[in-house]
N, C-alpha and C positions, 0 to 999 in steps of 0.2 A: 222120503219120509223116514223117519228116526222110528224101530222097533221099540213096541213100548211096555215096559218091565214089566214083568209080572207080578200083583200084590204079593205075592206067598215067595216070591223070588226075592223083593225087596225087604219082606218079612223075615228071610232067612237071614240075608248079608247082616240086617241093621241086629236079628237075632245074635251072632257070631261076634257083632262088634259088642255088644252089651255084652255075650259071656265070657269073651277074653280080655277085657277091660279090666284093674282091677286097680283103683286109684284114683279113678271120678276121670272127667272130662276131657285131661290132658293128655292123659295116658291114651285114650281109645284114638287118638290121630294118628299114630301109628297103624293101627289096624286096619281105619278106615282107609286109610294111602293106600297100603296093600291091596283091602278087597274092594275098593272102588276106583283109583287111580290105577295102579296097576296090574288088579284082576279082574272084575268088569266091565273096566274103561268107561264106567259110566261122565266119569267129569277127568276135568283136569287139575294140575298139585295148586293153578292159584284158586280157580273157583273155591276146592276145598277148605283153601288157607281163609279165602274171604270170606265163607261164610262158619266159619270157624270163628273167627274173630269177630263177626255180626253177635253172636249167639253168645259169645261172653259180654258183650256190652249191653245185650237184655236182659230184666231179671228173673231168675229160674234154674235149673240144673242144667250145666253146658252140654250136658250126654244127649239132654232131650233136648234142648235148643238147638242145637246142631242136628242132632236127625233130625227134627222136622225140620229142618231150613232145607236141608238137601234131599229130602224124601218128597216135600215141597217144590224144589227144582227140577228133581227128576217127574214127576206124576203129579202136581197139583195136590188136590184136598187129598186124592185118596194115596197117593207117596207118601204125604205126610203122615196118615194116620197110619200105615204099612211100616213105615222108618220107626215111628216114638211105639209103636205096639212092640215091635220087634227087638227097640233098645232097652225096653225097659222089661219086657217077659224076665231073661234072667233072675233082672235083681228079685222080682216079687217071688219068682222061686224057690231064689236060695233063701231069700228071708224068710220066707214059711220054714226051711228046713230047719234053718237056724232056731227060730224061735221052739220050733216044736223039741228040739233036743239040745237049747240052751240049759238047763239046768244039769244035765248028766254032763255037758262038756264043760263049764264055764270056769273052775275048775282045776283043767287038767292041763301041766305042765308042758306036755306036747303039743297040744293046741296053741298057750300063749308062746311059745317056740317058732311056732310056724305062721304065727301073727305078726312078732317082729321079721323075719325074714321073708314076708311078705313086704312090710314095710319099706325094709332096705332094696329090695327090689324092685318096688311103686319108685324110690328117689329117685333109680338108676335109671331106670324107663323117665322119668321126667324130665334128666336130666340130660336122655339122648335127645328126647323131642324138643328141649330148648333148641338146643344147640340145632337139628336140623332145621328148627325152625329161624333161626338167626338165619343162616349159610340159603334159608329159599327166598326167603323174605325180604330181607336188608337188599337192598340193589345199589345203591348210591351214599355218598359221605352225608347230605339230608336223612336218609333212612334212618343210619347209624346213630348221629347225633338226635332225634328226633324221639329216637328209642333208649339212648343214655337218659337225656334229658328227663324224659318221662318216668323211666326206674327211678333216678335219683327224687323226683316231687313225689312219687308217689310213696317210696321208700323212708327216704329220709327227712322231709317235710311235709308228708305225711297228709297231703292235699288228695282229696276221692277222686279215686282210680275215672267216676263218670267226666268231671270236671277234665280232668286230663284229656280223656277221647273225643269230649266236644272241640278242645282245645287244638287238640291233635289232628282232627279232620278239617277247622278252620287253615291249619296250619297247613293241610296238605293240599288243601284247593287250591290256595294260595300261593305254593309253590307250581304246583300245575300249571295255574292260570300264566303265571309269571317264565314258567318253561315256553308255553306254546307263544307266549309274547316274543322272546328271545328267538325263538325258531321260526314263528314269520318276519321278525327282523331282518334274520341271517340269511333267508328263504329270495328274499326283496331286492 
């Protein structure tokens, strides 16, 4: 039988992801990989990636949809409310701070300084986690093309992102389905 986490354990990791997060949703995967893939060992890089990916195609903030799907996986009702407590304490933190000493900083030169360079440094973070996230994900010339395809409707023809993923999982059952036909063919 599987050791089972501790609320104030799972409070702390999902706390850690929320406070080094700083860029919304994409960014914290990075972190999470770290302190759950491989420092807690609680899950593994695909479960995380799929329910990653669950949590953007519902609607809400991806921070919190994602801990709760995996604070959810890990411990049921009370993971989840352990994971969205813990991802979200931070922000309401800093936001008290903020608001309370927004007027003496709002302002000040080195603050908007350290806003943009924040900034540039949220793209660079995003820009790692694409990329890692292509290199786990893609496995097959279907993936790839599946995932071009998709950028370009959504991008460029400008068709909602929901429409596409309905689209997208009809399209991968179907390859599935069409796989395991092929493999008991060859199987026979």
């Amino acid at each position: 039988m599987e050791k089972r986490i501790g609320f104030f354990e799972m409070y702390y990791v999902f706390f850690k992801v929320g406070l080094l997060t700083i860029g919304g949703g994409y960014a914290m995967l990075p972190t999470m990989e770290k302190e759950m893939v491989e420092g807690k060992m609680w899950l593994d890089h695909e479960l995380l990636i799929n329910r990653f990916a669950l949590a953007q195609s519902i609607p809400g903030i991806i921070a919190v949809n994602t801990s709760v799907l995996l604070g959810y996986k890990l411990d049921n009702i009370r993971g989840a409310i352990a994971a969205c407590l813990g991802v979200i304490s931070p922000s309401i933190v800093i936001i008290l701070i903020i608001a309370n000493g927004y007027e003496k900083f709002a302002q000040n030169a080195h603050i908007a300084n350290f806003l943009k360079g924040v900034r540039i440094a949220v793209l660079a973070l995003l820009i790692a986690t694409l990329i890692n996230l292509i290199k786990k994900s893609i496995k097959d010339y279907w993936g790839v093309g599946l995932a071009l395809i998709s950028f370009i409707v959504i991008s460029f023809l400008k068709v909602s992102p929901i429409i596409v993923i309905i689209v997208g999982v009809v399209v991968s059952i179907l390859i599935y389905y069409k796989r395991g036909q092929d493999h008991d063919a060859s199987t026979s």
